[in-house]
PAVOKE-56942 format. One line per field, with one value per residue (C-alpha): x, y, z; residue in three letters; residue number from 1. Coordinates in Angstrom, 3 decimals, m for minus. Layout:
// PAVOKE-56942
east: X,... .
north: Y,... .
up: Z,... .
aa: ala,... .
i: NUM,... .
END
This chain:
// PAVOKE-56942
east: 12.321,9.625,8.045,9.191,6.575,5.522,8.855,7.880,5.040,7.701,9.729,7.153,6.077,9.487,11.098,9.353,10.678,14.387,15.857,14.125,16.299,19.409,19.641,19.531,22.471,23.333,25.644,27.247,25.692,25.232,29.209,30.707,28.390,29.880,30.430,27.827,25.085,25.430,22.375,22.775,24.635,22.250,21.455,19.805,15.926,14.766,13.683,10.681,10.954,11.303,14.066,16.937,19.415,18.295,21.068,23.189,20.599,20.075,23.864,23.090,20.277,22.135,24.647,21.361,20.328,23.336,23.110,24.245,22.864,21.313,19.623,18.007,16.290,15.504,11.407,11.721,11.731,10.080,6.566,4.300,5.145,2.172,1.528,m1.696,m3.948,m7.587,m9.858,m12.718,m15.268,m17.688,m21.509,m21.758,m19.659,m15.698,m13.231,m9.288,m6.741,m5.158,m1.779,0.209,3.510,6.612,9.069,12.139,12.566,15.135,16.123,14.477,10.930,11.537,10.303,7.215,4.139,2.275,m1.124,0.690,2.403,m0.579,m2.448,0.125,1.154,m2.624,m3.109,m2.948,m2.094,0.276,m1.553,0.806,1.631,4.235,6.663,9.701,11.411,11.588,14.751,14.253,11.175,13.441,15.963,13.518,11.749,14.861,16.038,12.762,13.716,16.943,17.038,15.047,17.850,19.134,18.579,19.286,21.711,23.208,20.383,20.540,18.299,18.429,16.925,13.460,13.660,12.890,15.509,18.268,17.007,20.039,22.616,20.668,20.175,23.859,24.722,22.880,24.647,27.949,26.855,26.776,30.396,29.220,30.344,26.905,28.779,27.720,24.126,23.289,22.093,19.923,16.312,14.188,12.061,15.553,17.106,14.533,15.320,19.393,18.111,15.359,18.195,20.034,17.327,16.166,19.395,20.146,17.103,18.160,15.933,16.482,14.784,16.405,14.429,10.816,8.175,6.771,10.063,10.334,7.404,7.589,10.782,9.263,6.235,8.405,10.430,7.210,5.045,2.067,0.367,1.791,m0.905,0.181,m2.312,m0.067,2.801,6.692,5.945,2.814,4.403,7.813,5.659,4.185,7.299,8.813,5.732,5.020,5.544,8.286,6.062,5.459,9.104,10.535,7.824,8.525,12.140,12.145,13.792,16.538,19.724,22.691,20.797,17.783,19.624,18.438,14.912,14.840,16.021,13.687,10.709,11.858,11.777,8.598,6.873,8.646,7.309,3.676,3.936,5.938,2.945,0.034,m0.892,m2.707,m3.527,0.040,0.528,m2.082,0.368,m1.821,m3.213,m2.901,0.670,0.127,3.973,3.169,1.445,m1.621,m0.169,2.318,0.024,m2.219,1.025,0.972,m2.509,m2.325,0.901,m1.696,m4.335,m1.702,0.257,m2.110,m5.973,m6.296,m4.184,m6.712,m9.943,m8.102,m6.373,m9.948,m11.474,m8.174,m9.960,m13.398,m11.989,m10.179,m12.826,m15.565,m13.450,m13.453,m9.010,m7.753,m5.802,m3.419,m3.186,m0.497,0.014,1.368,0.462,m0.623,m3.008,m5.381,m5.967,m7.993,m11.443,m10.185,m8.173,m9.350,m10.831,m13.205,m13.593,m14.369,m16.832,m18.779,m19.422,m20.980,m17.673,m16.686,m13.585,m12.080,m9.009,m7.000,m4.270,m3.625 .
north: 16.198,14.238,15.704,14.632,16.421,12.733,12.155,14.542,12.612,9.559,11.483,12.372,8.646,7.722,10.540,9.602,6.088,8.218,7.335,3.459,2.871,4.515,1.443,m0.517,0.535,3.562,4.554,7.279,9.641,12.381,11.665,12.045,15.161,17.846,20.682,22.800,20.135,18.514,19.904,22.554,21.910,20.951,23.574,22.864,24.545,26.859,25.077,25.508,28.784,26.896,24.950,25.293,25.249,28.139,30.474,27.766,27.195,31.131,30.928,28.379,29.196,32.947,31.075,29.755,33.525,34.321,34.473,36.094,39.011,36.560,34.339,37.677,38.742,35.389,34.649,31.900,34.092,37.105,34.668,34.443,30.990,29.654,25.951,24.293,23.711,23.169,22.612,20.015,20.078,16.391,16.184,16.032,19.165,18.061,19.613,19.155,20.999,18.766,20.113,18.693,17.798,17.883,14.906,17.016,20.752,23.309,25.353,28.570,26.441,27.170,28.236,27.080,29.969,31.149,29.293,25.663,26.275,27.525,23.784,21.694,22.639,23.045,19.043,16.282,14.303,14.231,12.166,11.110,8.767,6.727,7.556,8.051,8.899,5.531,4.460,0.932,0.363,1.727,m1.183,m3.963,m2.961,m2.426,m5.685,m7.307,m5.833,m6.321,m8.888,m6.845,m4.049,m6.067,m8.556,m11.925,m13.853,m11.201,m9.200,m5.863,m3.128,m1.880,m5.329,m4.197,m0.546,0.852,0.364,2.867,4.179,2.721,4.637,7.967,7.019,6.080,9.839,11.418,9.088,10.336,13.533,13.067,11.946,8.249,4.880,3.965,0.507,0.767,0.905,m1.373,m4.530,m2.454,m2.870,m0.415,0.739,0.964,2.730,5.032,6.152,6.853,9.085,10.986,12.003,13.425,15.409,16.315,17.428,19.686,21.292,21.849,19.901,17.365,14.629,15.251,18.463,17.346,18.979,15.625,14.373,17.734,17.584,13.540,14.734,17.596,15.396,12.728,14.945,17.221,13.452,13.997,10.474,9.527,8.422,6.100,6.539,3.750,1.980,1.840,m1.951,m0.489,1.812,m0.289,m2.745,m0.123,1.053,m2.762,m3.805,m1.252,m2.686,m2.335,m1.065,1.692,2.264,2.546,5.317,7.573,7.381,8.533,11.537,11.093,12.047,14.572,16.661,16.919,17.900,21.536,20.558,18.019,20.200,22.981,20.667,19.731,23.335,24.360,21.419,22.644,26.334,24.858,23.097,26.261,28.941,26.230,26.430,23.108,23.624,23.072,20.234,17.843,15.443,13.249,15.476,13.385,14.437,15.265,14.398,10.909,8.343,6.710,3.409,5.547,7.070,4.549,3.131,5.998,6.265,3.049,4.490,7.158,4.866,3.227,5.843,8.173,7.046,3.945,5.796,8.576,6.253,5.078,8.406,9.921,7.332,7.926,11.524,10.386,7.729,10.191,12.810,10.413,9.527,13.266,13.536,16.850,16.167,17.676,15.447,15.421,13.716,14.531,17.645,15.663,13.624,16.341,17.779,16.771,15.314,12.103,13.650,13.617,17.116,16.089,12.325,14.470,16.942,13.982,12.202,15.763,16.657,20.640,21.232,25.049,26.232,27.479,30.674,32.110 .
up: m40.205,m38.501,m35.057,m32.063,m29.975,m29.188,m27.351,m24.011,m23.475,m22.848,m20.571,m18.554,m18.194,m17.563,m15.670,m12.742,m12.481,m12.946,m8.766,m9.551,m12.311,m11.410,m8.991,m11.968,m12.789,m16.164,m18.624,m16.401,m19.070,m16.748,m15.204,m19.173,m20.477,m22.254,m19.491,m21.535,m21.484,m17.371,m15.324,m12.833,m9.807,m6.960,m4.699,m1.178,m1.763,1.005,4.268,6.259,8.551,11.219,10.261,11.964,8.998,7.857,7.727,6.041,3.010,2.609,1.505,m0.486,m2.243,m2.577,m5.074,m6.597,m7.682,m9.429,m13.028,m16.289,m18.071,m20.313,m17.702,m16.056,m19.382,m20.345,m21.546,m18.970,m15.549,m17.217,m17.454,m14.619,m12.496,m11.759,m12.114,m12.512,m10.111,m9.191,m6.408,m6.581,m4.666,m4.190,m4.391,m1.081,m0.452,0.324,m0.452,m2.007,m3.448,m7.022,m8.152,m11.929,m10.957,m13.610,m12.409,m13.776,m12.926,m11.813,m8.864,m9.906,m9.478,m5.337,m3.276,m5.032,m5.551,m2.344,m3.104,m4.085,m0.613,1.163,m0.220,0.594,3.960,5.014,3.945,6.501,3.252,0.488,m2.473,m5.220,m8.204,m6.071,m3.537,m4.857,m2.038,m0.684,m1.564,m0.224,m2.479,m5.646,m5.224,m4.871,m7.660,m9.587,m8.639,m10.021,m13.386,m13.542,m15.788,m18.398,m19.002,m21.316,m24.236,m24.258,m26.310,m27.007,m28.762,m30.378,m29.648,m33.066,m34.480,m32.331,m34.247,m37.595,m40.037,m39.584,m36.373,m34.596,m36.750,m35.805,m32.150,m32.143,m33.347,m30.416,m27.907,m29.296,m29.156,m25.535,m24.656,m24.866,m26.491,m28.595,m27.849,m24.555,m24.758,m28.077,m26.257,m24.016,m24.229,m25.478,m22.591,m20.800,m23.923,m23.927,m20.182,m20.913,m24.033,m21.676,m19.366,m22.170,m22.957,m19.951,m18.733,m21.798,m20.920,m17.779,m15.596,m12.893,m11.756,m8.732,m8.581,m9.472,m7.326,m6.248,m4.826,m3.271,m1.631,m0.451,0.914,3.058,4.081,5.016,7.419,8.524,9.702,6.875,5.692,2.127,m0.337,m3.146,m6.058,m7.943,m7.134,m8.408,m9.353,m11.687,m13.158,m13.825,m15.225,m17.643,m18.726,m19.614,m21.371,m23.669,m27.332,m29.757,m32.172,m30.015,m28.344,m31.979,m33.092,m29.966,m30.315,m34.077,m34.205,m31.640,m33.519,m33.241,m35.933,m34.070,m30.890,m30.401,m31.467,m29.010,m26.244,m27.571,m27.122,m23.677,m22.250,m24.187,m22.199,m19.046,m19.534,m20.318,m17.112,m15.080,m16.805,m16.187,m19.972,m19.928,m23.614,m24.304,m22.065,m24.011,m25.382,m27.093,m29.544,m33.327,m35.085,m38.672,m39.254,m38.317,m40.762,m40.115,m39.102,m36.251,m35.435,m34.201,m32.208,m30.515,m29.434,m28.197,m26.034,m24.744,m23.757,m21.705,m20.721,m19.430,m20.353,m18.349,m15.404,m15.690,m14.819,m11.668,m10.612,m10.543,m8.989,m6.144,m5.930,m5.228,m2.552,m0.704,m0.396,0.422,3.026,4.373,4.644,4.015,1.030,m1.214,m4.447,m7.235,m10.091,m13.572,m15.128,m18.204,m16.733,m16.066,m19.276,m22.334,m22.263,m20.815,m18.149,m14.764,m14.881,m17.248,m15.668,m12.375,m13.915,m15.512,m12.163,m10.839,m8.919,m9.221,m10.332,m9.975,m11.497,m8.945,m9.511,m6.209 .
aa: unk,unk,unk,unk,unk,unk,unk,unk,unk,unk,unk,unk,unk,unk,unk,unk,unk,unk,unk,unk,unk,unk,unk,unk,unk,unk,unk,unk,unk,unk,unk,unk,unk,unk,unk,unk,unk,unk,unk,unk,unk,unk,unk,unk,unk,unk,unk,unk,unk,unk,unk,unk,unk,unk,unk,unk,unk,unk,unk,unk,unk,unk,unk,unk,unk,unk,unk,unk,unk,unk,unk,unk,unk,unk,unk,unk,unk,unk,unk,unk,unk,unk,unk,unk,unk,unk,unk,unk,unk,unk,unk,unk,unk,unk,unk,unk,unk,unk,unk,unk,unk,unk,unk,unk,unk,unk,unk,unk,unk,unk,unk,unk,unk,unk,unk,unk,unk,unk,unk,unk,unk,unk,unk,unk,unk,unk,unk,unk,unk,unk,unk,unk,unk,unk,unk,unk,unk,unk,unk,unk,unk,unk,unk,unk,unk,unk,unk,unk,unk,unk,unk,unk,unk,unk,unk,unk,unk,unk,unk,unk,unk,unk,unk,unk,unk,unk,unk,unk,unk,unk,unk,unk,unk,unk,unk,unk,unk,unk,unk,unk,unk,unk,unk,unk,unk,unk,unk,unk,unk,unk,unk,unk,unk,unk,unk,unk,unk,unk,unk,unk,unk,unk,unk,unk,unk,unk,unk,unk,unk,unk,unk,unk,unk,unk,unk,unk,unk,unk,unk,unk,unk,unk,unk,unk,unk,unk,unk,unk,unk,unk,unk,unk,unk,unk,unk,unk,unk,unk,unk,unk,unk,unk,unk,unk,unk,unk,unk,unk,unk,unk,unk,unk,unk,unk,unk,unk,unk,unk,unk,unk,unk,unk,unk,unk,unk,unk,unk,unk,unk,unk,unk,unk,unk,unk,unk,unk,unk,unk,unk,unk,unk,unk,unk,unk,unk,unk,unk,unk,unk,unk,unk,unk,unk,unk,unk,unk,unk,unk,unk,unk,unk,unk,unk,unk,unk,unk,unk,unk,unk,unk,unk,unk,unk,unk,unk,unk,unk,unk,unk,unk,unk,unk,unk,unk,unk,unk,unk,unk,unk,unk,unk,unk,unk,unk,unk,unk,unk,unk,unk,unk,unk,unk,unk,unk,unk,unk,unk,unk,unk,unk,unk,unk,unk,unk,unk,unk,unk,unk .
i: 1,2,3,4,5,6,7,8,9,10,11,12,13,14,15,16,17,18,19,20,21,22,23,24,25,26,27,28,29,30,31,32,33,34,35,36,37,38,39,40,41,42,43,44,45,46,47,48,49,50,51,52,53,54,55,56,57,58,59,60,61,62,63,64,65,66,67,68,69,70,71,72,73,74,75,76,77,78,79,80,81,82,83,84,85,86,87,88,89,90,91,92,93,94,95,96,97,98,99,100,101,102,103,104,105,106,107,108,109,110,111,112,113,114,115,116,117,118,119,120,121,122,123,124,125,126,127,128,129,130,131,132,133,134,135,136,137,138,139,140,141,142,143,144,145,146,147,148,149,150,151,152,153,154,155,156,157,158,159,160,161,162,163,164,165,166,167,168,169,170,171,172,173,174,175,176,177,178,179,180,181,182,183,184,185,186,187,188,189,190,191,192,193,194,195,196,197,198,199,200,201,202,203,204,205,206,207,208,209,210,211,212,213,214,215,216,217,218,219,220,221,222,223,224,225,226,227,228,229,230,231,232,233,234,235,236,237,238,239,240,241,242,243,244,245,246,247,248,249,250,251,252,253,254,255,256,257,258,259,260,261,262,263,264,265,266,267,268,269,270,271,272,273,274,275,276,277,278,279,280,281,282,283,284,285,286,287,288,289,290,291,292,293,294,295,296,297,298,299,300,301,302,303,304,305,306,307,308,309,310,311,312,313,314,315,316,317,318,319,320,321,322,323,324,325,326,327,328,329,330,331,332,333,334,335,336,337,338,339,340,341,342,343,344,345,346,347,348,349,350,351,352,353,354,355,356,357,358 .
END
């Protein structure tokens, strides 16, 4: 079986376009999952101290901590949560905290660690890829694509895949309660985003729960600026435009045999991000399962992906500190590591850059 390590790194791109394209319109995937595979039931996170629905979230969040045997002695809450992050520190001498956000998580990711806290609620400024939050912004976006869920003419997505991709693709789809009839004339890019949820929601994440929705949400309510590194449109654009070549190579793999792997992969990228081992969460690393034609595809997906973002994301650093706000900055966790992340593009320019634990 081929790897299909390559297929996080198109979740992450994608997951945080997830509230965008729901106004686009799904597949009710997540309304016909198997009881064993829906995500956890949402659960309102722990308020601000001074919030006055306190009491009632405390309930809440009490039904939150219940668990089996199983979940209590489970690897995942017996490691250390402590997500990456790093302070940077200009020429000149400012200052700002940068945090790598995961745009699909889980309730037992809140409250978040003291330290991430600490940064964000000291920040006049909440830096991030896009708002999200803004619903309003989601549908018009949406509604500039929505001509592009779909092909023409009635066109088949499995005449822009490899040859007998379809038939395995079609497999996991069943898998998941659905009618493979239902999503065949969808375009790839959008094809791609029904089988992320799958995945994602196996693994028991939520874009719903992502720590930069979270966070929007809380500055929205709490009056802190909202920086937009990118925009929705960008990033939509991004997603559409990426080539059939590469679509077809990162959704190799996606059948009902691969199922477990596929959800294995999922949470191993979710503990890398909930442990901050950046080592784990360089995605672009050269798969030796992959030929040498695929895998050229897919390092032209990384130089779109997360490359060319990286130049302007850093550059979003050096803006902000020169202008002297106190910032707290998040983007993906990806986009920091690897010697073309923005670490490295900092600590080139002469910036300091500090990891960052408590």
């Amino acid at each position: 079986m081929k790897s299909i390590f390559k297929k996080t790194a198109a979740a992450l791109a994608a997951a945080v376009m997830a509230l965008s394209l729901a106004c686009c319109g799904n597949s009710g995937a997540d309304d016909e999952l198997p009881e064993e595979t829906k995500p956890p039931v949402t659960v309102t996170l722990p308020p601000k101290e001074d919030d006055p629905a306190s009491e009632a979230a405390e309930q809440q969040t009490e039904v939150s901590e219940l668990t089996t045997e199983e979940e209590e002695t489970s690897p995942e809450e017996e490691s250390v949560y402590a997500p990456a992050m790093w302070k940077v520190t200009s020429p000149d001498g400012k200052t700002m905290y940068m945090a790598g956000s995961m745009h699909a998580l889980n309730d037992e990711c809140y409250p978040l660690p003291e330290y991430i806290d600490s940064a964000y609620r000291q920040a006049d400024v909440l830096a991030v890829e896009c708002d999200i939050s803004d619903s309003s912004s989601a549908v018009a976006v949406a509604l500039q694509y929505s001509d592009k869920l779909t092909y023409p003419d009635g066109g088949k997505a499995k005449d822009h895949l490899n040859k007998g991709e379809w038939k395995d693709i079609a497999s996991y789809i069943e898998l998941h309660g659905d009618d493979p009839a239902d999503f065949e004339n969808y375009q790839l890019w959008y094809l791609s985003q029904q089988l992320e949820a799958y995945a994602a929601a196996d693994a028991g994440l939520d874009a719903t729960k992502g720590i930069d929705l979270y966070l929007l949400n809380d500055a929205h309510s709490s009056g802190k600026e909202i920086y937009e590194v990118e925009s929705a449109e960008a990033q939509m654009a991004m997603l559409v435009n990426f080539s059939d070549e590469i679509y077809s190579v990162a959704l190799e793999g996606y059948c009902a045999e691969n199922n477990d792997d596929i959800r294995q992969e999922m949470q191993d990228m979710y503990e890398a991000w909930r442990t901050g081992n950046i080592e784990n969460l360089d995605i672009s690393k050269s798969d030796e399962d992959l030929s040498k034609d695929e895998n050229e595809v897919m390092a032209d997906y990384y130089q779109q992906l997360l490359f060319d973002r990286n130049v302007g994301m850093a550059q979003a650093v050096k803006d902000l500190l020169a202008e002297g706000k106190n910032v707290f900055y998040m983007v993906g966790a990806a986009h920091y590591v690897g010697d073309k992340g923005i670490v490295a593009l900092l600590e080139s320019d002469g910036y300091t850059v500090e990891r960052v634990t408590e």
